[in-house]
Each structure stands twice: as C-alpha cells, then as structure tokens.
C-alpha positions as CSV (number, residue, x, y, z in Angstrom):
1,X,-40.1,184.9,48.5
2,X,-38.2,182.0,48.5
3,X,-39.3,178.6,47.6
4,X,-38.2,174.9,47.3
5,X,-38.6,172.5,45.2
6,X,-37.3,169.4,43.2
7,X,-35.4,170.0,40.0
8,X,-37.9,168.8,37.6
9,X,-37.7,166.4,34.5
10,X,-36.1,168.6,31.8
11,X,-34.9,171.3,34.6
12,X,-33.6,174.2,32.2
13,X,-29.4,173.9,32.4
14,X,-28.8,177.3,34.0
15,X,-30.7,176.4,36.9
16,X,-28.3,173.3,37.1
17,X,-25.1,175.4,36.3
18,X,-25.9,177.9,39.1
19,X,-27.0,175.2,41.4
20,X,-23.5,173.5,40.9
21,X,-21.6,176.5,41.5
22,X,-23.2,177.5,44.8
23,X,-22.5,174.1,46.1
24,X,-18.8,174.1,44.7
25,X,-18.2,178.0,46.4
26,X,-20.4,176.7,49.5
27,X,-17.6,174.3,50.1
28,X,-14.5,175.8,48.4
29,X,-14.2,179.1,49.4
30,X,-14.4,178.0,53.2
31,X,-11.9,178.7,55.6
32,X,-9.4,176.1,55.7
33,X,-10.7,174.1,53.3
34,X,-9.0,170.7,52.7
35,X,-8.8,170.6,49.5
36,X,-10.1,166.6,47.3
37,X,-10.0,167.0,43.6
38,X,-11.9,163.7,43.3
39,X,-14.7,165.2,45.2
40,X,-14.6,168.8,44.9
41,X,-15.5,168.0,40.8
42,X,-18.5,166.6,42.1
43,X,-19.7,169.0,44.3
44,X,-20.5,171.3,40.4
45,X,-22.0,168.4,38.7
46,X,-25.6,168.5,39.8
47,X,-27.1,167.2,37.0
48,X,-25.1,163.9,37.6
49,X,-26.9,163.5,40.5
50,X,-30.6,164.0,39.3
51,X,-30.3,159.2,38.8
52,X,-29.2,158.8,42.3
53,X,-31.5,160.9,44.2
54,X,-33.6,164.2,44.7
55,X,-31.9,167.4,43.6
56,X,-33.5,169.9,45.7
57,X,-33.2,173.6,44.3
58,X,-34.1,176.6,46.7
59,X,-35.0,179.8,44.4
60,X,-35.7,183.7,45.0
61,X,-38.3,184.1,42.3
62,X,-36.5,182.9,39.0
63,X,-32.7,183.2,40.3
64,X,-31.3,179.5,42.1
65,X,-30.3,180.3,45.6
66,X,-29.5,176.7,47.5
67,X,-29.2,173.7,46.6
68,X,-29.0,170.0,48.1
69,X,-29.3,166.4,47.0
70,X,-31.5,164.1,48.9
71,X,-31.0,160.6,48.6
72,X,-34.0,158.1,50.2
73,X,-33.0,154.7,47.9
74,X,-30.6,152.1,50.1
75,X,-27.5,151.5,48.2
76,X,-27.9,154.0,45.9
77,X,-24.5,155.7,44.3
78,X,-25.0,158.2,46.9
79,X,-25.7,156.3,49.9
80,X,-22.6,157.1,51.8
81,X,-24.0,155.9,55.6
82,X,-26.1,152.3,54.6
83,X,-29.1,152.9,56.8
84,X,-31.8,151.4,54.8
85,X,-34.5,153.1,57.4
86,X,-32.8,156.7,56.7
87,X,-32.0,159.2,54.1
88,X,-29.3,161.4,53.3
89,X,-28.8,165.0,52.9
90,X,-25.7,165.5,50.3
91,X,-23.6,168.5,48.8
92,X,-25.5,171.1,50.4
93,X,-25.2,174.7,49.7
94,X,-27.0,178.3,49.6
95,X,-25.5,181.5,47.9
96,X,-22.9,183.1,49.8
97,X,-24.8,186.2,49.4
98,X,-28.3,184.8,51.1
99,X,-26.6,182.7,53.8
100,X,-28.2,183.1,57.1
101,X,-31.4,184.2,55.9
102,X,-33.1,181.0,56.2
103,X,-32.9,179.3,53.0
104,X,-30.6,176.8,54.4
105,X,-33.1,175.8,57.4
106,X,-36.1,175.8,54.5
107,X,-34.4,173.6,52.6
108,X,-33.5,171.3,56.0
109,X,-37.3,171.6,56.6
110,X,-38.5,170.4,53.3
111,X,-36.1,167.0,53.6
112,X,-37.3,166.0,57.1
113,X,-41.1,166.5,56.3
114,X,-40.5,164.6,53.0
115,X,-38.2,161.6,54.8
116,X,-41.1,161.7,57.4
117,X,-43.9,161.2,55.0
118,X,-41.6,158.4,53.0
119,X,-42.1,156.5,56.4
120,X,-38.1,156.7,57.4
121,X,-36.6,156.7,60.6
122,X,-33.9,159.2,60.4
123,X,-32.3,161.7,57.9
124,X,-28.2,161.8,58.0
125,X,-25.9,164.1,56.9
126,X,-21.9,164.7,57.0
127,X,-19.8,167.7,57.5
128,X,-16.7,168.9,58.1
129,X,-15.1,171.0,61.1
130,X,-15.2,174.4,59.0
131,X,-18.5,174.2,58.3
132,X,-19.4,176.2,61.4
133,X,-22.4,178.0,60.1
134,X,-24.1,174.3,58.9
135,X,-23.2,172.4,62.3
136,X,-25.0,175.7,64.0
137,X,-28.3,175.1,61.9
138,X,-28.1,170.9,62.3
139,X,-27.6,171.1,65.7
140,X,-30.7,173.9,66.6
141,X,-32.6,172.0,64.4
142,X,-32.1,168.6,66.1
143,X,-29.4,166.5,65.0
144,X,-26.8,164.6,67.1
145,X,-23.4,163.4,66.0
146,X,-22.8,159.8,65.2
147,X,-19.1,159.7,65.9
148,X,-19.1,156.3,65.1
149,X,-20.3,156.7,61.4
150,X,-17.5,159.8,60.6
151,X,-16.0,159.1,57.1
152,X,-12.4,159.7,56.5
153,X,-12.4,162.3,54.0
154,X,-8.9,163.4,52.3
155,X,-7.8,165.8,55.0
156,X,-10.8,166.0,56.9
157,X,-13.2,163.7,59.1
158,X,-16.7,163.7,57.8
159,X,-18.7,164.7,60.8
160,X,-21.7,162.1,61.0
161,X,-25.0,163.8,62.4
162,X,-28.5,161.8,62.4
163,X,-32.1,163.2,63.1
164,X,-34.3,160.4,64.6
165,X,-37.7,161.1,63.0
C-alpha cells in the first residue's frame, strides 16, 4: 500500500538518501537529458530542501518510492514563479521501477488538496520537453501551460504549467 506523507522533524537519513537518488535518476537517466551541473547536485540534496518548503516522501511500506518538494511560502529560496497566491511543486520523482502505477498522481493529489486547504489559488510546476510521462499525468490531471512563465534552463526551456484551484 502506498502512502504519502511529509518528511518529518528528524526523518531517518536513508529515507532522505533514497529520496535524493530517485529524484536525481527521475531526471538524469531521461532521454536526452540536458545535462546542468549546478542543478542536477540539487536535485540529490533533499535534506537541503526540508528550510524552504515541504519535502513530500511517497513510501511502499518502509522502502521510499517518490518524492517531491512543495513550496507554499512567497519568496522562499525555492519560489521559482513569484505567485504569492500559488505554490509550487519542485524536483519531482518516483522510482523508475514503480512509475506508472500511480504514485506519481498520489503524490499530485496530496499537494492540490493541501494548497487548496492553505486557501491558494493555483499550484505551479515546471518541466522539461523529455518529461513525457510527467506532462501526460499534469495535463489529465488539469494543468495548462503558462508559456509566458517558461524558465530558461541550461539547454532546456522550463515548461510552465498552473492548476487554478
């Protein structure tokens, strides 16, 4: 059974680690991939994350499957898109192993009901082209491009998508 959750205060460091390197793989080992030193060392550092926002871990029992960073404070380090009525979905990934068996769209799910609750308008994300399978589940689930908040990434656009809540 899989279920979601924030990382918690004192979240034991494997659950980190392994959160880190799904998000890493979710984006490195794609297609195509253009590569940005700069960010892809992000991508494994969860536990930097854990002061500028929500760390959202998606588990199968005990074992870390998915995890995303949710971001609901204006002007936070992670505010890449300066709505202050929004919030932002961040460095998303699930295990390549368990992909399209609906961790992703759980995890989706649990950010919108909690945006909606927080009293925002919309929840935002970014991708990139080669993230086929992510665009597929935004899209079904609601959310229409922004073209005019894209982000130039190093050799990619960062595809801006909104949900209006």
């Amino acid at each position: 059974m899989i279920t979601v959750r924030p990382a918690l205060p004192g979240e034991p460091s494997h659950n980190l680690q392994r959160a880190g390197e799904i998000v890493r793989d979710a984006y490195l080992l794609l297609p195509d991939y253009p590569p940005d030193p700069e960010y892809d060392v992000l991508l494994e550092r969860v536990a930097d994350r854990l002061a500028h926002g929500t760390v959202l871990l998606a588990f199968d029992g005990d074992v870390v499957v998915g995890c995303l960073t949710f971001v609901t404070e204006h002007g936070s380090e992670y505010d890449d898109v300066g709505d202050p009525g929004g919030a932002i979905i961040r460095m998303f990934g699930v295990d390549r192993t368990r992909q399209g068996q609906g961790i992703g769209a759980s995890m989706l799910e649990w950010c919108i009901d909690t945006a909606r609750s927080m009293g925002k308008a919309r929840v935002w994300l970014h991708t990139i082209e080669q993230m086929v399978a992510a665009i597929r589940l935004y899209e079904r689930r609601g959310f229409a491009r922004v073209p005019e908040h894209d982000l130039p990434f190093d050799g990619a656009v960062g595809l801006a998508y909104a949900l209006d809540l």
